[in-house]
C-alpha positions in Angstrom: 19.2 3.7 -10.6 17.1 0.6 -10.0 14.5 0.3 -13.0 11.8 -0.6 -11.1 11.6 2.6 -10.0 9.9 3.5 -13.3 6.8 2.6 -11.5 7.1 5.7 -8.9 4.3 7.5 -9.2 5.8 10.9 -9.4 4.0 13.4 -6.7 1.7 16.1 -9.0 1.2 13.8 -11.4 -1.7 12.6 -13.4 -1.7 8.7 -13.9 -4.1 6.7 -16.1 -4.3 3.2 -15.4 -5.4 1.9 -18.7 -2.1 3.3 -20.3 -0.5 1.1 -17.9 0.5 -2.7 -18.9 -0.4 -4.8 -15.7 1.2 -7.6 -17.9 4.4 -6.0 -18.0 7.5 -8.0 -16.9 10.4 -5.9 -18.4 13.1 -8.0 -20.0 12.2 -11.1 -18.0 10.7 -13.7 -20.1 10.1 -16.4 -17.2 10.1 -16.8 -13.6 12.7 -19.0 -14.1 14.4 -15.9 -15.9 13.9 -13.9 -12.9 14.6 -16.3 -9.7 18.0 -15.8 -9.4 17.6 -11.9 -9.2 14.5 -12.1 -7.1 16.9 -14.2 -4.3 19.3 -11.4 -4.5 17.2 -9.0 -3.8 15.9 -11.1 -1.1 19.1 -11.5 0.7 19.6 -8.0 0.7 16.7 -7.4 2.6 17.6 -10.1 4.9 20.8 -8.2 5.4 19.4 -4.6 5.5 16.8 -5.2 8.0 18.5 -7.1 10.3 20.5 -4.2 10.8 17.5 -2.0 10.8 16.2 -3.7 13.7 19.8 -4.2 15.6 20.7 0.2 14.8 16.9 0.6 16.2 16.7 4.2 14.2 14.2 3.8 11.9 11.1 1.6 11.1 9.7 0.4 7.9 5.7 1.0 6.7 5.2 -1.1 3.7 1.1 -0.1 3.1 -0.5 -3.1 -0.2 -3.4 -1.9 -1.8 -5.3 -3.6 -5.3 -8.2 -4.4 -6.3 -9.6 -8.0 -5.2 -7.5 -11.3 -5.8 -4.6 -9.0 -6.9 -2.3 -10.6 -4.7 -1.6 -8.8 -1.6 -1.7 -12.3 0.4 1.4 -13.4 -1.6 3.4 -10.7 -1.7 3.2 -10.3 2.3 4.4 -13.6 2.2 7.2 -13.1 0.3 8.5 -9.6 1.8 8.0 -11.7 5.1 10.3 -14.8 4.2 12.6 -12.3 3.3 12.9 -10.7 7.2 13.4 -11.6 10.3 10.2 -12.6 11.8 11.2 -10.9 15.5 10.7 -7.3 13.8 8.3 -7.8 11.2 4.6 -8.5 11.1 1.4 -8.3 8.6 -1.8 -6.5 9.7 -4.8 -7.4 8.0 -7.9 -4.8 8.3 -11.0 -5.6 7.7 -14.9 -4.1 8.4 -13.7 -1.6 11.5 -15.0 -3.2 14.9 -17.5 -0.8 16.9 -14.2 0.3 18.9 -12.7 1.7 15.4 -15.9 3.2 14.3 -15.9 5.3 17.4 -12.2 6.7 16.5 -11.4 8.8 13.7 -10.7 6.9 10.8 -7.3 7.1 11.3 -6.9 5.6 14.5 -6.9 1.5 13.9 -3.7 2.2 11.5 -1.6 4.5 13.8 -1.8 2.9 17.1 -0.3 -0.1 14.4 2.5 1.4 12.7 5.5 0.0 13.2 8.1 0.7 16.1 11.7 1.9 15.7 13.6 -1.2 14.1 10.7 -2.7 13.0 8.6 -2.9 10.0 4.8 -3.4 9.2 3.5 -4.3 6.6 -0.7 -3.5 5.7 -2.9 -5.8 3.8 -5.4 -2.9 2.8 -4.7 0.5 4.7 -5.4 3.8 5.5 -6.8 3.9 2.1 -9.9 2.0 2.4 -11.3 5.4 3.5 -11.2 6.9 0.0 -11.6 3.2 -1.7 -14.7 1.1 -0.5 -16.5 4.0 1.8 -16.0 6.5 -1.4 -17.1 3.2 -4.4 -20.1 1.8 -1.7 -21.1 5.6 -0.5 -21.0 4.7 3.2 -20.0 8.3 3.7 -20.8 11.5 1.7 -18.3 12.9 -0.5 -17.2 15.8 1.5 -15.9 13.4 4.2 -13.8 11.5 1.5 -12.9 13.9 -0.5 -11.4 15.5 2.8 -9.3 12.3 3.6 -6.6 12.8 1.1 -5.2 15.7 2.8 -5.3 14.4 6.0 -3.6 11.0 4.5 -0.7 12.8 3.4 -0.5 14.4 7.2 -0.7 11.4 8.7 2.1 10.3 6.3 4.1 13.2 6.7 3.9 12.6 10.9 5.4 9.5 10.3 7.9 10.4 8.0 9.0 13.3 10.1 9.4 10.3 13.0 11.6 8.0 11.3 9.1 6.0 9.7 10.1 5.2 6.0 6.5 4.5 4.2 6.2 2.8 0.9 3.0 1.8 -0.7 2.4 -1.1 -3.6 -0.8 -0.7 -5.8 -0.8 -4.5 -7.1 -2.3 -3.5 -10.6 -4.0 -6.5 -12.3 -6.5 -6.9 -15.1 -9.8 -7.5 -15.0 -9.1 -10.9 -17.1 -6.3 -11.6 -14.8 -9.1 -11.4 -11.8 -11.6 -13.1 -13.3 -8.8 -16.0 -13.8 -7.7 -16.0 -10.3 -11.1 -16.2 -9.0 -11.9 -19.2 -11.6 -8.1 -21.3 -9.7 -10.0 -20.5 -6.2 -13.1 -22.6 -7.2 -11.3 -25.2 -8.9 -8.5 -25.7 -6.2 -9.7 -27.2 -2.8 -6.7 -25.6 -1.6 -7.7 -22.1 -2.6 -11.5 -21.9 -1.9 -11.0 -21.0 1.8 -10.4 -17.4 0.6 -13.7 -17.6 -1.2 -16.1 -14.8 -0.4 -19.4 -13.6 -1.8 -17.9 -10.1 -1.8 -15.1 -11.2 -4.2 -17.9 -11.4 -7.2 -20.2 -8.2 -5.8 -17.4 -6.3 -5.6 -16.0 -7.0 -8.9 -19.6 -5.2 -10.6 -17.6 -2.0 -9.3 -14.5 -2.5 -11.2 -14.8 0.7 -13.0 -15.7 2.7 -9.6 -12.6 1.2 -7.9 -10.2 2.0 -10.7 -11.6 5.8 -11.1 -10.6 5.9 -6.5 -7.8 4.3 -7.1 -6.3 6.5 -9.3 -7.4 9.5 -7.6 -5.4 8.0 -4.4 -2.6 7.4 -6.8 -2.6 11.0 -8.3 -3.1 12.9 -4.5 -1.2 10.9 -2.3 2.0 10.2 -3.6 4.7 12.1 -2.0 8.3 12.7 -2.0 8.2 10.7 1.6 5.4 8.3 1.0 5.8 7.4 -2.6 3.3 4.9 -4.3 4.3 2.6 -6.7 2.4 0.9 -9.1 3.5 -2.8 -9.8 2.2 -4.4 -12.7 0.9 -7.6 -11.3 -0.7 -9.9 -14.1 2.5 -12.1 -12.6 3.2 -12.8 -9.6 6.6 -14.0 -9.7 7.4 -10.2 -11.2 5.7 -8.8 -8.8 7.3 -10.3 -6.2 10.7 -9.4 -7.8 9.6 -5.5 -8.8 8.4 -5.2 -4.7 11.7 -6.9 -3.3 13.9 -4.4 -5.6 12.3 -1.3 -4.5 12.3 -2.3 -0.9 16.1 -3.4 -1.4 16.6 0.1 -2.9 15.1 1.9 0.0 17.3 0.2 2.3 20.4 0.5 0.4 19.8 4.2 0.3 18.9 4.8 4.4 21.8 2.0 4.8 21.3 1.2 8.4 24.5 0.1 10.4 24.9 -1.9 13.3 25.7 -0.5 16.7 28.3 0.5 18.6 29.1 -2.4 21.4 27.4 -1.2 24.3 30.2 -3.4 26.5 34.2 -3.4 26.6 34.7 -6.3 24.6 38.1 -6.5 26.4 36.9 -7.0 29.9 34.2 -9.5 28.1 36.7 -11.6 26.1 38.9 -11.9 29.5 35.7 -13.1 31.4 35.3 -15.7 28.6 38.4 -16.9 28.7 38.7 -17.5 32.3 34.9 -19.2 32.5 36.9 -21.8 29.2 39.7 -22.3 31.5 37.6 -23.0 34.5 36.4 -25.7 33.3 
């Protein structure tokens, strides 16, 4: 069994984030260490979804949830160089627009999921109902506290319609964030993705990691698994996310398609348009 999928959250149970290492890198010692099996994972998922999207059965949900500056930017980047950019794409949500807020809360992530043979991959997700509007009390904690159930329904629909779902908690520390926030000030190419929310919201650390265990502990399922990656660095994280993706693959192992022509009739065609000229 792949060993990254230690990091399973395992449906009923009771996880405790400060028990967890987010420095952890198993028995790599480098990125350098690690490259070579990080660009075999890769291929493998260049391989696997290309015939996802040729066999058209089944589509890929990948949902990326952590705490600010955990990285969620760069590992879309790096499930993305690893696909076919015809089937894949990164959504992004952010404060709902006043079409969203009139929807259930739901809405702005279904009508995005991904189509058969495709996958989609969400920076932030259906969570932020039970993460920010729980930590900021935009709603009262019946309305929350409701939204776990009907997570793991919404979940469960796509499941039950091909959809495989799996869901990276990027876990850093706060030192680690406090460290990535110090490389955006000092590097003119990073301080775009400064934001004056990035240092309010970081007041709530203690807030966020009481929700987000309580997402971890509620809404992990046998078909919508979370897993939580220890994230302190990136280039494990990048290599603990390709290997459970690969894994996930390799075990729906999509095939391609029958030819939907007689290759016989289209291999004489050929041959006479070659002769013909």
């Amino acid at each position: 069994m792949n060993c990254f999928e230690d990091f399973r959250v395992k449906p009923g149970s009771k996880i405790k984030l400060s028990e967890i290492d987010p420095g952890f890198r198993h028995c790599y010692e480098s990125h350098e260490e690690a490259l070579p099996e990080t660009q075999r994972m890769d291929e493998q998922i260049r391989s696997y979804t290309y015939k996802l999207y040729a066999e058209c059965k089944t589509s890929l949900l990948i949902c990326l949830q952590g705490i600010d500056a955990s990285g969620k930017d760069g590992t879309i980047k790096h499930v993305l160089g690893a696909t076919n950019p015809q089937m894949c794409r990164a959504i992004s949500f952010k404060e709902p627009s006043k079409e969203e807020s009139e929807h259930d809360f739901l809405w702005r992530y279904h009508k995005v999921t991904p189509a058969r043979g495709h996958i989609s991959i969400f920076n932030r997700s259906q969570y932020e109902g039970v993460l920010i509007e729980r930590v900021h009390s935009l709603v009262p904690m019946k309305i929350w506290s409701e939204r776990y159930d009907q997570i793991n329904n919404f979940e469960k629909l796509l499941s039950e319609s091909n959809t495989i779902i799996l869901k990276f908690f990027l876990y850093i520390s706060q030192d680690e964030q406090l460290e990535r926030f110090k490389q955006r000030i000092d590097d003119p190419a990073k301080q775009w993705k400064i934001s004056e929310s990035d240092y309010t919201e970081a007041k709530y650390w203690d807030e966020y990691i009481c929700a987000f265990e309580d997402m971890l502990n509620q809404c992990s399922t046998e078909y919508a698994p979370w897993f939580v990656i220890p994230a302190n660095h990136k280039w494990f994280r990048d290599l603990a996310v390709a290997s459970i993706i690969s894994e996930a693959l390799k075990k729906l192992n999509p095939q391609f398609p029958a030819p939907t022509v007689n290759l016989e009739e289209i291999k004489m065609k050929y041959h006479q348009l070659k002769n013909s000229q």
